[in-house]
PDB file of N, CA, C and O in Angstrom:
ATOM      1  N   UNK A   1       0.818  -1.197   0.000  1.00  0.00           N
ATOM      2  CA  UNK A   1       0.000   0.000   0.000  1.00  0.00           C
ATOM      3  C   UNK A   1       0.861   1.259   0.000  1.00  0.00           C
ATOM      4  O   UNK A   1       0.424   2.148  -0.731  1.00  0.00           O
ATOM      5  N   UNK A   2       2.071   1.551   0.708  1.00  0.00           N
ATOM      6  CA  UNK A   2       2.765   2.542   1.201  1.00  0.00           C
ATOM      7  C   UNK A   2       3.426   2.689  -0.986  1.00  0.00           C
ATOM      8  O   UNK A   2       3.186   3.614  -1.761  1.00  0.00           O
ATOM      9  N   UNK A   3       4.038   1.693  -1.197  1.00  0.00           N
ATOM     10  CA  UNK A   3       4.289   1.865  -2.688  1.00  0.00           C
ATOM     11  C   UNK A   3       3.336   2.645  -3.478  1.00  0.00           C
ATOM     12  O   UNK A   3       3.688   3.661  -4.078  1.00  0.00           O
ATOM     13  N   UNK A   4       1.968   2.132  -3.495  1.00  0.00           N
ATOM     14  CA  UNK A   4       1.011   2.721  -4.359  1.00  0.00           C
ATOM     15  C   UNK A   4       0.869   3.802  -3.841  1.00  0.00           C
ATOM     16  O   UNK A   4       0.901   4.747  -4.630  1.00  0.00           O
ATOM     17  N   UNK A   5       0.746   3.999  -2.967  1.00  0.00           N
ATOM     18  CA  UNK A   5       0.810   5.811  -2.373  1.00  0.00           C
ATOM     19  C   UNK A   5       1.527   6.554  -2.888  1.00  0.00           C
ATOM     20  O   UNK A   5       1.209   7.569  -3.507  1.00  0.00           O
ATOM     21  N   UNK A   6       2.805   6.048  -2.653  1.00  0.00           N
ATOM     22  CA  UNK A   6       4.417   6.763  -2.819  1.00  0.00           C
ATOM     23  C   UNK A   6       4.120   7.805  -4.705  1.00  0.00           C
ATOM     24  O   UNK A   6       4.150   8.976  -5.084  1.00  0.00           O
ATOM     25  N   UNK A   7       3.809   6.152  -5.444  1.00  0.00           N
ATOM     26  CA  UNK A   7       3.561   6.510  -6.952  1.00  0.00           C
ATOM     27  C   UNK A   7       2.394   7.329  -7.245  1.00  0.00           C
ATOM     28  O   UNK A   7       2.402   8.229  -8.084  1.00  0.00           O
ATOM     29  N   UNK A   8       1.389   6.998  -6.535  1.00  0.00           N
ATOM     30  CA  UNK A   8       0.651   8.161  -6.670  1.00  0.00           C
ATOM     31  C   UNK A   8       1.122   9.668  -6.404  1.00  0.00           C
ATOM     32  O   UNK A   8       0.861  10.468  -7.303  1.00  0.00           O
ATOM     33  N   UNK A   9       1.766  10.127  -5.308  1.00  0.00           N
ATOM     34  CA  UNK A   9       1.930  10.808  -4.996  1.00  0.00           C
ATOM     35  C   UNK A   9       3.217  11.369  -6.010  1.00  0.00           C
ATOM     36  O   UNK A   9       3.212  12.587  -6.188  1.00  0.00           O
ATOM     37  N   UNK A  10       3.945  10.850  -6.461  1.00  0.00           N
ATOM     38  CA  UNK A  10       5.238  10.820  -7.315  1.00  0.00           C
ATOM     39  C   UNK A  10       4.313  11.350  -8.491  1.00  0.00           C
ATOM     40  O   UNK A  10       4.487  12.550  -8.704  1.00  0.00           O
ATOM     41  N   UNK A  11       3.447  10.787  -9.239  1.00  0.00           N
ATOM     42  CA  UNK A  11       2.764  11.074  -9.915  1.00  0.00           C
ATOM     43  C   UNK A  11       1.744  12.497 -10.191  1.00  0.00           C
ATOM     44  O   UNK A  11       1.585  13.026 -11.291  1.00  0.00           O
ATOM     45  N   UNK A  12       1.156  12.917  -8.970  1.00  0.00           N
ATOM     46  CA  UNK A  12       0.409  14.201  -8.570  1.00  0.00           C
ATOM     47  C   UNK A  12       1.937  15.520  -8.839  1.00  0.00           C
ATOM     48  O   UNK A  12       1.929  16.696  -9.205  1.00  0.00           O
ATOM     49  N   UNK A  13       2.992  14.638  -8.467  1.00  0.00           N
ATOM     50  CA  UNK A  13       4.158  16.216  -8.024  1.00  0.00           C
ATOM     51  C   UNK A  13       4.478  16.659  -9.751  1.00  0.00           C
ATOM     52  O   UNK A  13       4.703  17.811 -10.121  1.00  0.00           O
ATOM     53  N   UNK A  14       4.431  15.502 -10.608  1.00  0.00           N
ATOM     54  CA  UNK A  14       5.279  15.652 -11.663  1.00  0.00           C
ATOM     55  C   UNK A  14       3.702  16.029 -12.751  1.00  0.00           C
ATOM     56  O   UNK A  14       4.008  16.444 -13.869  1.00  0.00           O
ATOM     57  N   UNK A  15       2.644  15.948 -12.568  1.00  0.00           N
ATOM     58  CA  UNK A  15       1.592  16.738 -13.155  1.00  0.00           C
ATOM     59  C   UNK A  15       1.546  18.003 -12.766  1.00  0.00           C
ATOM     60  O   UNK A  15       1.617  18.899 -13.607  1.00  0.00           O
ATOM     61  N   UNK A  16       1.418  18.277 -11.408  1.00  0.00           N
ATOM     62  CA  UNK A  16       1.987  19.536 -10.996  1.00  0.00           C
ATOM     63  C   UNK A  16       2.701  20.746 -11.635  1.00  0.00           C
ATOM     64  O   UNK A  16       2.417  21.934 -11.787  1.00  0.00           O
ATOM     65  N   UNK A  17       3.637  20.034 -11.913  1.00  0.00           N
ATOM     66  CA  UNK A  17       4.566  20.631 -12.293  1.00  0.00           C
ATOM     67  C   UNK A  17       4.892  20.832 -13.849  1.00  0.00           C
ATOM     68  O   UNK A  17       5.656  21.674 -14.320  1.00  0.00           O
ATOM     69  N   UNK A  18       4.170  19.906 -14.518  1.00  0.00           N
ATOM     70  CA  UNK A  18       4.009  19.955 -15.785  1.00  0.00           C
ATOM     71  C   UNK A  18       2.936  20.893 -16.121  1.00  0.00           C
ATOM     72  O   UNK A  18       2.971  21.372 -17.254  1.00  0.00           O
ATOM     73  N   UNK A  19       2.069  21.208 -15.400  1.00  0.00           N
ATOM     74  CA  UNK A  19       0.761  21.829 -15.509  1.00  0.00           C
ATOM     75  C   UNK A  19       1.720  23.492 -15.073  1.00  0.00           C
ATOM     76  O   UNK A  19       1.986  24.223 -16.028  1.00  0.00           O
ATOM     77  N   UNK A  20       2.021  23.801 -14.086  1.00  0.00           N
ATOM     78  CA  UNK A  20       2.785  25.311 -13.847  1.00  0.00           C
ATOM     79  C   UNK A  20       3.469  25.494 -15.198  1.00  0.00           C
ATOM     80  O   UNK A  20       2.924  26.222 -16.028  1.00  0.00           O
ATOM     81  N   UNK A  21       4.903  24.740 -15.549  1.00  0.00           N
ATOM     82  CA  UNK A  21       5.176  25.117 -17.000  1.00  0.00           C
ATOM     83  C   UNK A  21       4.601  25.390 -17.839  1.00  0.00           C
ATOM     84  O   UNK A  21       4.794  26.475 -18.387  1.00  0.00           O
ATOM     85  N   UNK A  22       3.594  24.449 -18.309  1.00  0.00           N
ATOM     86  CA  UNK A  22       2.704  25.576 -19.733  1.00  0.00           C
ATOM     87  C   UNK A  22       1.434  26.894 -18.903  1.00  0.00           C
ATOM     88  O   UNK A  22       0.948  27.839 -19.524  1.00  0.00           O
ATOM     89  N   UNK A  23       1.279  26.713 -18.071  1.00  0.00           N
ATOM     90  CA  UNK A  23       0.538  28.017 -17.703  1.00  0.00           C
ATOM     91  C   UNK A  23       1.872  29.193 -17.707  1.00  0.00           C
ATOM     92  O   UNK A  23       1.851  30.207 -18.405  1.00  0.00           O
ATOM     93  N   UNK A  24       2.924  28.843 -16.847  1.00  0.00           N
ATOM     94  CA  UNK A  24       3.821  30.232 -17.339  1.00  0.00           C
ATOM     95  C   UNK A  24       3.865  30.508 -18.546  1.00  0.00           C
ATOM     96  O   UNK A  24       3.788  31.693 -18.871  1.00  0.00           O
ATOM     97  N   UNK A  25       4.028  29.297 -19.724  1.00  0.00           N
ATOM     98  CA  UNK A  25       4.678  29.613 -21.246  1.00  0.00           C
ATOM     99  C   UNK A  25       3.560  30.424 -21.488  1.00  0.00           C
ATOM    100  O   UNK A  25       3.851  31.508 -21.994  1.00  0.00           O
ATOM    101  N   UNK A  26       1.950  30.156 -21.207  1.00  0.00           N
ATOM    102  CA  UNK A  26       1.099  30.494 -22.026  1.00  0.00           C
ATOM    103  C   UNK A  26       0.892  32.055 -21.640  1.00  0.00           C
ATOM    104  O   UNK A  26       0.164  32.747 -22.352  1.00  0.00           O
ATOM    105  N   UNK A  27       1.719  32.752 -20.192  1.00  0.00           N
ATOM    106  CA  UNK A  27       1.777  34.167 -20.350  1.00  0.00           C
ATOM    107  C   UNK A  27       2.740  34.864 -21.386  1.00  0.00           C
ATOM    108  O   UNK A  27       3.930  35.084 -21.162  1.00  0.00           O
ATOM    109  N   UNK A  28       2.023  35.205 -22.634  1.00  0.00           N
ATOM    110  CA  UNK A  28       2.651  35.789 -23.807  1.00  0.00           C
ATOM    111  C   UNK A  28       2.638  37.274 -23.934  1.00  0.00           C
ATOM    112  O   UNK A  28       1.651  37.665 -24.557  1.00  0.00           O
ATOM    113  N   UNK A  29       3.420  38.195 -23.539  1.00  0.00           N
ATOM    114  CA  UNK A  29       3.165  39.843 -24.589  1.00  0.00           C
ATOM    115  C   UNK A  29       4.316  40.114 -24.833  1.00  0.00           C
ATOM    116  O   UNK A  29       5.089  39.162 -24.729  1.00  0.00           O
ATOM    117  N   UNK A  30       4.905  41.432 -25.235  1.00  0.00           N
ATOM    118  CA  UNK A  30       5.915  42.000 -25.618  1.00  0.00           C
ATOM    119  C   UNK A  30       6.172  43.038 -25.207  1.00  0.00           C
ATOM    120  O   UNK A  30       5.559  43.466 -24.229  1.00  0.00           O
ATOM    121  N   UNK A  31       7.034  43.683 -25.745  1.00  0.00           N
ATOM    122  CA  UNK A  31       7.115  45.044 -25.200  1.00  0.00           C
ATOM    123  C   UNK A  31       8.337  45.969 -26.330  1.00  0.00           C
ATOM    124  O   UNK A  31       8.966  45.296 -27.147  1.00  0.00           O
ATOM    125  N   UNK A  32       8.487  46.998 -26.281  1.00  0.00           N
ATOM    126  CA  UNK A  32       8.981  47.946 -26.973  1.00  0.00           C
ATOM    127  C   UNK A  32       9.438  48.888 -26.374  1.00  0.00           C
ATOM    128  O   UNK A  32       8.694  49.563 -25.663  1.00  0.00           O
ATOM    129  N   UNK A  33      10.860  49.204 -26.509  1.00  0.00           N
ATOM    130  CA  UNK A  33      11.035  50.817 -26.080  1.00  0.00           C
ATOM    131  C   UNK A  33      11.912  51.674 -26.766  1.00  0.00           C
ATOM    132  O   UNK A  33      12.463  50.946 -27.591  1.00  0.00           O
ATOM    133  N   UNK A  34      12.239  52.532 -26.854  1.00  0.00           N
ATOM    134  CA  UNK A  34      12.778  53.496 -27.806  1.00  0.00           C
ATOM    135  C   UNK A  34      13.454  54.788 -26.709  1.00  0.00           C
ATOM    136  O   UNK A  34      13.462  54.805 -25.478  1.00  0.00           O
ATOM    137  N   UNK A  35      13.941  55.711 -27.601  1.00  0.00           N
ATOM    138  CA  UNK A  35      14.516  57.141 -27.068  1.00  0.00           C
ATOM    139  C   UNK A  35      14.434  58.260 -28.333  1.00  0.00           C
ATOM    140  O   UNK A  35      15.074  58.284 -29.384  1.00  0.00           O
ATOM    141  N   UNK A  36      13.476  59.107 -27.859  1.00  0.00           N
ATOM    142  CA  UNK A  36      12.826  60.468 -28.818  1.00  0.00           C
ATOM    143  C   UNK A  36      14.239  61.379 -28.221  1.00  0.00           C
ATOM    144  O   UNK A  36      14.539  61.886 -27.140  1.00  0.00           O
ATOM    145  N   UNK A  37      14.698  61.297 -29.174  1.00  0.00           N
ATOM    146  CA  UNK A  37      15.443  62.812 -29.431  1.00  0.00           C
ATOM    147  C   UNK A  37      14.871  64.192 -30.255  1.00  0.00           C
ATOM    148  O   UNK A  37      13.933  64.023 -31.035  1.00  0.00           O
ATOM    149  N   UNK A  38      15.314  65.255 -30.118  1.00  0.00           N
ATOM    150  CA  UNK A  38      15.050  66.892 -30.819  1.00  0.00           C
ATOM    151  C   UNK A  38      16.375  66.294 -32.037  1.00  0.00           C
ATOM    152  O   UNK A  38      17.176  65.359 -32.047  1.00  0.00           O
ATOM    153  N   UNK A  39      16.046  67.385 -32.925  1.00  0.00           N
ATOM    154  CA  UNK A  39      17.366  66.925 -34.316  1.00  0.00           C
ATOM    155  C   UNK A  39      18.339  67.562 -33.672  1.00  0.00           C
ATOM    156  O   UNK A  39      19.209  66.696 -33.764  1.00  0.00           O
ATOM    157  N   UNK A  40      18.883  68.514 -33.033  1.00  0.00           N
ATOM    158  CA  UNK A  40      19.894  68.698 -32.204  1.00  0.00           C
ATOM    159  C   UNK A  40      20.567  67.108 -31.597  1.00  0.00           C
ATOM    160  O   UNK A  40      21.782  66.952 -31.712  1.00  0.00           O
ATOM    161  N   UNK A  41      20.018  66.375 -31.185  1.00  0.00           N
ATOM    162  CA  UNK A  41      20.177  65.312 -30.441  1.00  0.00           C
ATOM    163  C   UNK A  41      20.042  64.880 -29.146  1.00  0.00           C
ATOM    164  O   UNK A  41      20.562  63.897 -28.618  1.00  0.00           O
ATOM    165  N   UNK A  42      18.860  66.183 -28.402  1.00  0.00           N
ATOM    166  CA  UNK A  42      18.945  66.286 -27.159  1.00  0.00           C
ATOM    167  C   UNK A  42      17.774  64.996 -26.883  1.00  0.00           C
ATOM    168  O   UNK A  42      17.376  64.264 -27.789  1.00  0.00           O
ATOM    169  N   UNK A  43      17.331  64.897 -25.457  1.00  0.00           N
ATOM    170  CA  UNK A  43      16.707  64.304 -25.336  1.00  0.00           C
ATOM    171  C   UNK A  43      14.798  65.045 -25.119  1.00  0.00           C
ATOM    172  O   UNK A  43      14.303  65.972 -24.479  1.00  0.00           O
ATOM    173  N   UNK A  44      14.401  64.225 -25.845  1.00  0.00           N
ATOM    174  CA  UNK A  44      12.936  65.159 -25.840  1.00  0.00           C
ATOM    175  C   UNK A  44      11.776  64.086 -24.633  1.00  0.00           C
ATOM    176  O   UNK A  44      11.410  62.911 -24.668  1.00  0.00           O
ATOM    177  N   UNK A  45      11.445  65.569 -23.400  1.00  0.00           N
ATOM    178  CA  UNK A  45      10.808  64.528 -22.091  1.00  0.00           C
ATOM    179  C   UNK A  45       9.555  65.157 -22.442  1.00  0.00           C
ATOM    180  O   UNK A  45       9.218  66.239 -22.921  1.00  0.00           O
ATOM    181  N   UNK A  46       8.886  63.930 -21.970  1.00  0.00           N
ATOM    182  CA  UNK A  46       7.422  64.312 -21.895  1.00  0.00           C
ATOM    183  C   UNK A  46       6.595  64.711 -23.381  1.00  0.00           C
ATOM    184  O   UNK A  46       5.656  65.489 -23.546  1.00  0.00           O
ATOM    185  N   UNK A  47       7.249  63.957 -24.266  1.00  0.00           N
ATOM    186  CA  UNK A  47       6.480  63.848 -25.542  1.00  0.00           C
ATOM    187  C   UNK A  47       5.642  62.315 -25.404  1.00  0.00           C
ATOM    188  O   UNK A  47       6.129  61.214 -25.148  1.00  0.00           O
ATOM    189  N   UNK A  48       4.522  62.604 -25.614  1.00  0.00           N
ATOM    190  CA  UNK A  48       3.307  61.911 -25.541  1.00  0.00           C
ATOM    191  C   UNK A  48       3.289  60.464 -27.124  1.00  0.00           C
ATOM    192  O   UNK A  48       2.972  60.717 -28.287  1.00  0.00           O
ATOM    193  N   UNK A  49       3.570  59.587 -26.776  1.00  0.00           N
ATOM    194  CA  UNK A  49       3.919  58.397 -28.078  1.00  0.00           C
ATOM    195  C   UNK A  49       2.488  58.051 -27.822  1.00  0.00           C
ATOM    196  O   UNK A  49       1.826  58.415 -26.850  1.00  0.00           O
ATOM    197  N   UNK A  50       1.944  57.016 -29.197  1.00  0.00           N
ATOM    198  CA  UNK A  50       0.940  56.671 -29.196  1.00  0.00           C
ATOM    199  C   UNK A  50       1.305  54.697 -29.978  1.00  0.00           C
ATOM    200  O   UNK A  50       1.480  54.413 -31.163  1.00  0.00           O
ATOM    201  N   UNK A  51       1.300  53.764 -28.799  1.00  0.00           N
ATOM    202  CA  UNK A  51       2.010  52.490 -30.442  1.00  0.00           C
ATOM    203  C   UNK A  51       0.294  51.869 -30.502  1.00  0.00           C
ATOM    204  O   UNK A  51      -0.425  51.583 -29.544  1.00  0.00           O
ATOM    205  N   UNK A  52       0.000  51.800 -31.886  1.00  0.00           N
ATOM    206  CA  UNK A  52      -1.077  50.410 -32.395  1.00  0.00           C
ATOM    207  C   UNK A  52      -0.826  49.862 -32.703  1.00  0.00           C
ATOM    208  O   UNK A  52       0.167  49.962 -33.422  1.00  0.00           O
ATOM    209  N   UNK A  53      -1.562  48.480 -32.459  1.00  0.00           N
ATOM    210  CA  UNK A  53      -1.363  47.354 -32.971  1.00  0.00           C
ATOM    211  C   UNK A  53      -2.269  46.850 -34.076  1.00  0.00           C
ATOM    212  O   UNK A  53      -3.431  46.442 -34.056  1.00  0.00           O
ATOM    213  N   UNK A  54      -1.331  47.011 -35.099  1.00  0.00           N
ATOM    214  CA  UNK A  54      -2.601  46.999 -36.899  1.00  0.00           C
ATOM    215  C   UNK A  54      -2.970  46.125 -36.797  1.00  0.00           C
ATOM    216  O   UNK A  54      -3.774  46.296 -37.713  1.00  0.00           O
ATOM    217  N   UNK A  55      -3.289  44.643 -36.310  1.00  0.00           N
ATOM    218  CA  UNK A  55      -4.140  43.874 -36.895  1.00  0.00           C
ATOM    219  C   UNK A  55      -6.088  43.715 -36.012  1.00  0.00           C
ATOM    220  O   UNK A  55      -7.223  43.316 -36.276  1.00  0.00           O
ATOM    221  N   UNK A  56      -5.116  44.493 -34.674  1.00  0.00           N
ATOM    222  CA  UNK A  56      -6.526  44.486 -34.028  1.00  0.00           C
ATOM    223  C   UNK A  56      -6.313  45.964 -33.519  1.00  0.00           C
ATOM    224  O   UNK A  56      -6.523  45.929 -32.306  1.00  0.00           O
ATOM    225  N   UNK A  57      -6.016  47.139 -33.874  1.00  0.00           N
ATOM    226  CA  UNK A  57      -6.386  48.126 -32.997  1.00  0.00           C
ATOM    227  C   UNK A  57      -5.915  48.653 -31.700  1.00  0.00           C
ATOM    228  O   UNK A  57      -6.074  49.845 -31.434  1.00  0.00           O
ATOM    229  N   UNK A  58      -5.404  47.924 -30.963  1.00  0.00           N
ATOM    230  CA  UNK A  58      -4.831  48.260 -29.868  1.00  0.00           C
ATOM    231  C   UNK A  58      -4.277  49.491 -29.606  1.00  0.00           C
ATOM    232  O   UNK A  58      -3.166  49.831 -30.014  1.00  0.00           O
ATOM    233  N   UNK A  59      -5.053  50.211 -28.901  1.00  0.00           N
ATOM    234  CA  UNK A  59      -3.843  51.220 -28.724  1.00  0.00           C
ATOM    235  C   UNK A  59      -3.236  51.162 -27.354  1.00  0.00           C
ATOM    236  O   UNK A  59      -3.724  50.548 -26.406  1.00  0.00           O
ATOM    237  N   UNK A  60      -1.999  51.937 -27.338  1.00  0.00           N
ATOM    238  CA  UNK A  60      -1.384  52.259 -26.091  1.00  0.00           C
ATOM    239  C   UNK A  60      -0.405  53.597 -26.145  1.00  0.00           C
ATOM    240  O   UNK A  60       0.498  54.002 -26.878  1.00  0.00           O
ATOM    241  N   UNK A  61      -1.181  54.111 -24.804  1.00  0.00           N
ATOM    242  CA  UNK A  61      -0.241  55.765 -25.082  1.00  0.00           C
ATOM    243  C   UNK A  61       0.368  56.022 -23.938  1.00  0.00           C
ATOM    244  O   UNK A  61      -0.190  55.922 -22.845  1.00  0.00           O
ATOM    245  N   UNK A  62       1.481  56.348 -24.097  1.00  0.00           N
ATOM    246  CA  UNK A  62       2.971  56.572 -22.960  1.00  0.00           C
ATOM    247  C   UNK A  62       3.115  57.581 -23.201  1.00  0.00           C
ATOM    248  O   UNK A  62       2.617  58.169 -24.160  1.00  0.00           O
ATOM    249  N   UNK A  63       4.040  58.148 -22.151  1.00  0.00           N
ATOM    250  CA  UNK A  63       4.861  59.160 -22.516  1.00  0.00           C
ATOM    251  C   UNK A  63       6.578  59.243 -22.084  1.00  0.00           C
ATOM    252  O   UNK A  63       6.971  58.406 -21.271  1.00  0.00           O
ATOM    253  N   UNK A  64       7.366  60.040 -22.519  1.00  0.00           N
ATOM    254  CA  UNK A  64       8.897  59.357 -22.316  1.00  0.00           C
ATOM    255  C   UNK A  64       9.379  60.725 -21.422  1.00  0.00           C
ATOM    256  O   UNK A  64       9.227  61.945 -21.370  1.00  0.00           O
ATOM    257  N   UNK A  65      10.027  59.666 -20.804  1.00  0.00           N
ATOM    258  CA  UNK A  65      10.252  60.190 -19.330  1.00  0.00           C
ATOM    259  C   UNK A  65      11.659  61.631 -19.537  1.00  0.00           C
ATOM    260  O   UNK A  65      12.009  62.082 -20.628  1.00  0.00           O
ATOM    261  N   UNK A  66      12.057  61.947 -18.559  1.00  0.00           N
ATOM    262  CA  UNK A  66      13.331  63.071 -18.669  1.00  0.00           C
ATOM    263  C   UNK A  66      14.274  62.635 -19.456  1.00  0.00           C
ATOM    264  O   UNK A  66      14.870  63.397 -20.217  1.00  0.00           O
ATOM    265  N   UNK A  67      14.554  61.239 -19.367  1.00  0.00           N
ATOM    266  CA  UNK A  67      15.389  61.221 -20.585  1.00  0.00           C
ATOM    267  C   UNK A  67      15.532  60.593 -22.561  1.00  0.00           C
ATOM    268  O   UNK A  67      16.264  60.271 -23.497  1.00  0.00           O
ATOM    269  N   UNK A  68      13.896  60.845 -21.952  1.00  0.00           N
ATOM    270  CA  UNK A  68      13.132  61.060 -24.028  1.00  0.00           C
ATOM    271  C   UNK A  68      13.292  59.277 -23.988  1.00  0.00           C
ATOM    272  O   UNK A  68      13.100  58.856 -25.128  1.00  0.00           O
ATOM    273  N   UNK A  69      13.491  58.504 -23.317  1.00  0.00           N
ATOM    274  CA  UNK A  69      13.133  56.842 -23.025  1.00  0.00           C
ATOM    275  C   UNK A  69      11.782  56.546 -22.891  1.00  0.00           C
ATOM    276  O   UNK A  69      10.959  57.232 -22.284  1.00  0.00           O
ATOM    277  N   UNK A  70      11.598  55.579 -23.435  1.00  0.00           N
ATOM    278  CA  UNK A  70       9.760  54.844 -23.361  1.00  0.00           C
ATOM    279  C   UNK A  70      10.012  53.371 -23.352  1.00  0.00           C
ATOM    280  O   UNK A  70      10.751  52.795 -24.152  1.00  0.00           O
ATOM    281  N   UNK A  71       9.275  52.751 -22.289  1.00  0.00           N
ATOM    282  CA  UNK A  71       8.985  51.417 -22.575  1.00  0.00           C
ATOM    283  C   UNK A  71       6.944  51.355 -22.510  1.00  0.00           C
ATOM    284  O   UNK A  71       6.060  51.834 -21.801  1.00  0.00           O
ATOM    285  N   UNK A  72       7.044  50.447 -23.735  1.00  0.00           N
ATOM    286  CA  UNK A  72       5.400  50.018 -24.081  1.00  0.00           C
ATOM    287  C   UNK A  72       5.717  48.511 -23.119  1.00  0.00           C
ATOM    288  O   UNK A  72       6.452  47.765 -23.766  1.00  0.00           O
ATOM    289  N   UNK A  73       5.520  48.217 -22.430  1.00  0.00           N
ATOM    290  CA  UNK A  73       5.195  46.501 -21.666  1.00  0.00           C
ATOM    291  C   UNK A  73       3.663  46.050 -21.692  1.00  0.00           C
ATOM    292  O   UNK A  73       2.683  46.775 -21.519  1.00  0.00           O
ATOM    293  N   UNK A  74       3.688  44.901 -21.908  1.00  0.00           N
ATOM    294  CA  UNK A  74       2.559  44.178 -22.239  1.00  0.00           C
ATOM    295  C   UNK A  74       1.635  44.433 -23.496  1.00  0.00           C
ATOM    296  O   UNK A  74       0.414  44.433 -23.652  1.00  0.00           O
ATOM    297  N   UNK A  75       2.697  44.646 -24.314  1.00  0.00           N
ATOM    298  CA  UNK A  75       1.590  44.295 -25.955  1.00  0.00           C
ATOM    299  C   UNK A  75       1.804  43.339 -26.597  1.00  0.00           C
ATOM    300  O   UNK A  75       2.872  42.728 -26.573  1.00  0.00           O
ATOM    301  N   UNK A  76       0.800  43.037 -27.297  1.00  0.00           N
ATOM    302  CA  UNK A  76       0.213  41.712 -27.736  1.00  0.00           C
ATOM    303  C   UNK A  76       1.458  41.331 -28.840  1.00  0.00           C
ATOM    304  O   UNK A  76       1.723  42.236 -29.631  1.00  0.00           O
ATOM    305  N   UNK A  77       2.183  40.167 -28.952  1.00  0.00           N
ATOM    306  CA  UNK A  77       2.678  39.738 -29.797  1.00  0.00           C
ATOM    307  C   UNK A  77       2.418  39.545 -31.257  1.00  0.00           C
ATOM    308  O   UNK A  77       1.323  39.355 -31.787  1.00  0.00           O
ATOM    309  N   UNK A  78       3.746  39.631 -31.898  1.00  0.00           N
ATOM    310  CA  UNK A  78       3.300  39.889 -33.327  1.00  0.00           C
ATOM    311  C   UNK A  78       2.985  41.453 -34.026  1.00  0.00           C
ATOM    312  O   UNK A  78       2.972  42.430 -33.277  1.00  0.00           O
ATOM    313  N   UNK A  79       2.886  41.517 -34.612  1.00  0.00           N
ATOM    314  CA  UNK A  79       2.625  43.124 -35.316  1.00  0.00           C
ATOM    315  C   UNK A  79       2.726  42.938 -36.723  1.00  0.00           C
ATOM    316  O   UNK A  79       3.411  42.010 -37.152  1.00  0.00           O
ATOM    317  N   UNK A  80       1.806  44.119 -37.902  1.00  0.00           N
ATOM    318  CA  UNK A  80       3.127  45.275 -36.941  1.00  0.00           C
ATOM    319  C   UNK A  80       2.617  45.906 -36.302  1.00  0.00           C
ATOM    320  O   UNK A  80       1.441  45.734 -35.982  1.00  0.00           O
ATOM    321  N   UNK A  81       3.380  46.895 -35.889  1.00  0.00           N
ATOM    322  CA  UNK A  81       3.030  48.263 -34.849  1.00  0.00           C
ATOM    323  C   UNK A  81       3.013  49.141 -35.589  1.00  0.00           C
ATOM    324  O   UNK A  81       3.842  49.112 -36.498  1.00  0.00           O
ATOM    325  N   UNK A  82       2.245  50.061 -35.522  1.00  0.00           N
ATOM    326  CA  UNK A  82       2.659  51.936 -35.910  1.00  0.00           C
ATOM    327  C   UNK A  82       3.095  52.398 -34.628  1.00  0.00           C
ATOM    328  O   UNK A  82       2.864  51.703 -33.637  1.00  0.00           O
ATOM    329  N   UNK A  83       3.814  53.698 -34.512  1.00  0.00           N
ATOM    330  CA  UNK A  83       4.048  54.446 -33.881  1.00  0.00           C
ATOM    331  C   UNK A  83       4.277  55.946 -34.007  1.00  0.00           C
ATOM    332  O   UNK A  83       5.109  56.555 -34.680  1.00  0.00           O
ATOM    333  N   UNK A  84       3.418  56.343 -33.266  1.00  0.00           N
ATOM    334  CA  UNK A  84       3.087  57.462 -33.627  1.00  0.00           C
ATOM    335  C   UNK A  84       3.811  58.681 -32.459  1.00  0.00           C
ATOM    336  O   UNK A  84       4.160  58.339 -31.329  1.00  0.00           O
ATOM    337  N   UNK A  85       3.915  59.796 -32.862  1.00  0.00           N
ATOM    338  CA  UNK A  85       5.121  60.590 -31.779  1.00  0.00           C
ATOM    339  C   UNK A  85       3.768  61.990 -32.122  1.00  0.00           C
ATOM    340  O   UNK A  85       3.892  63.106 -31.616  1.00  0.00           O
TER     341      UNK A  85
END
């Protein structure tokens, strides 16, 4: 009896655990970031970006911080993107 337990239980850990791996894989997005400069080459803060996602619409609007840097996190994989400044 203590055997059939053991394997059962051996059995429950390694479904377990097979089951956590594809739920992490299946969290999918992307992300994007860039740096807006002025044609001087300075850094441009607080310009308002806009990225879509052409096949469905998505929008998402940031803005880039003091040093004209943007990260977009969590968009949908695949594209393309527009981006709009």
């Amino acid at each position: 009896m203590n055997k059939l337990r053991l394997s059962k239980l051996t059995g429950a850990v390694i479904l377990a655990l097979g089951v956590s791996t594809s739920v992490m894989a299946a969290d999918t997005s992307s992300a994007m970031r860039g740096k807006i400069t002025t044609p001087s080459g300075t850094a441009a803060a607080n310009v308002k970006i806009k990225v879509i996602h052409q096949p469905t619409g998505t929008v998402s609007e940031l803005t880039t911080n003091e040093s004209g840097t943007f990260i977009a996190n969590g968009l949908r994989v695949g594209g393309p993107y527009t981006v709009f400044i």
